[in-house]
C-alpha angles and dihedrals in degrees: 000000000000090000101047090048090054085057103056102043094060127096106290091234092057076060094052096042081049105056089040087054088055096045088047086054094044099050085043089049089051090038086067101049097048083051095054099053087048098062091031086064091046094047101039107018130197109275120254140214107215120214125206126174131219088195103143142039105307106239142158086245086059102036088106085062080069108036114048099060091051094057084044085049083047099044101048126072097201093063097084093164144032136206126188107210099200135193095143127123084216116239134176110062099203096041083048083055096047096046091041078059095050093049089043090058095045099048068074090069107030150354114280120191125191116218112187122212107186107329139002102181135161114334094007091053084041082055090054087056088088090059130100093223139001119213115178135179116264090247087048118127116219141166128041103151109184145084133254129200148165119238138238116280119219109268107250125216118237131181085208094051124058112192133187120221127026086258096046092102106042096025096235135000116266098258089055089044095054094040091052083046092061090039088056086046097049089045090055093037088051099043089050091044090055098042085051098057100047098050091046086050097051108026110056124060089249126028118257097195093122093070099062107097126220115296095243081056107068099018087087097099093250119146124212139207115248102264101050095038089058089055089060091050085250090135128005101232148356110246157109146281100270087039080071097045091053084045102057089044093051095055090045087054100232121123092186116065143140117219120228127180103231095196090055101048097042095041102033103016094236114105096192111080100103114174087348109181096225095064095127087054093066098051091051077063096062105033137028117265088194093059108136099247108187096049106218117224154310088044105035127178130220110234130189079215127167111212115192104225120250090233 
């Protein structure tokens, strides 16, 4: 009471410089501590779970589609998770091999998750190898590991077109062709074999090894629908989307995050597309739809390549 008596019976100015006073601590006080969030979140920012999609022909035109946002996963901290989000029939071999390697390297860093739309088949499932678990839809397509391939044309005389080597004009003869064809099949069927088992082996509570059927027996080229697919180990669970996405942060350890779609943000420069049904439009922006898949003679090309039967 002796304090509020004092009070009042000062000038009423001394009051007033007082509670200013007050209200100028008080705003400096909250100054600081905006402040202060501000250059936490810059220091140390929210973590994030990246999304890329595999959502096109995989092809050395597009390889930049891939590989752009998973430089941009490995270089930055704040990305602590990543999930592929993949509707692709695979392609390339050579390019399948490449990006299996980059998600290989950056499973180092950080989780990936696969998260399959419609069909992750070939190069695109041989791609999916690198990651730490794969959850697709039930309607989801997976599987299809093989290689398909044209075949040497006959080298053709011309009185306009000299060549050097009996080989010079188709590139190999048809029984080295075929025999480097099984040698590039056996290399994608062991690797996924091998990444398989030691996934199945590591990242369930208990090991689901046992599932995995011999490699003869799902190197066929076969796909498979989700579930079934999931009973020969060929995937880890039937799920959705945002399945993945928990998944992935669960494996990074973090509970808080924000998503970004890291295809979106490195290649046009908007990270909020997320699940955005005109994906495939996107990718028809960046490569060619119209690119000439199965190459003819005399200059053929090996492809990890899905092809629906006729059937």
């Amino acid at each position: 009471m002796e304090q509020i008596r004092e009070i009042i019976s000062r000038p009423r100015s001394e009051n007033v410089n007082q509670v200013l006073t007050w209200l100028a601590a008080i705003g400096a006080a909250a100054l600081l501590v905006w402040a202060g969030i501000g250059l936490s979140s810059r220091i140390f920012p929210k973590p994030q779970i990246g999304l890329i999609y595999v959502d096109t022909v995989i092809s050395g035109q597009g390889m930049p589609y891939f590989s752009i946002p998973l430089n941009y996963a490995a270089q930055h901290d704040e990305i602590v998770g990543v999930v592929l989000v993949v509707n692709s029939p695979g392609g390339s071999a050579s390019i399948s091999e490449e990006l299996f390697y980059r998600t290989r390297n950056l499973r180092d860093q950080k989780p990936i998750v696969v998260s399959v739309m419609g069909i992750n088949a070939s190069g695109a499932y041989y791609m999916s190898m690198g990651a730490n678990y794969i959850i697709a839809k039930p309607a989801a397509l997976v599987g299809s590991i093989g290689v398909v391939s044209g075949i040497p044309g006959e080298g053709s005389l011309s009185e306009n077109q000299a060549t050097t080597g009996p080989f010079k004009g188709s590139g190999s003869s048809e029984v080295d062709w075929i025999r480097g064809l099984e040698v590039i099949k056996n290399a994608f069927a062991t690797n996924v074999f091998d990444q398989r088992s030691f996934l199945l082996e590591n990242m369930h509570s208990e090991s689901w090894l046992d599932r995995l059927p011999a490699i003869q027996n799902f190197a066929t080229g076969q796909v498979w629908f989700a579930p079934d697919a999931l009973k020969l180990g060929i995937i880890d669970q039937v799920g959705s989307d945002l399945d993945a996405i928990a998944k992935a942060a669960e494996l990074a350890g973090v509970s808080n995050y924000e998503i970004v779609d890291l295809t979106g943000l490195t290649l046009f420069g908007d990270g909020s597309f997320l699940f955005n049904t005109d994906i495939a439009g996107r990718a028809a922006q960046f490569v060619d739809p119209e690119i000439n898949i199965i190459a003819d003679g005399p200059y053929p090309t090996f492809y990890h390549l899905y092809i629906p039967p006729n059937d």
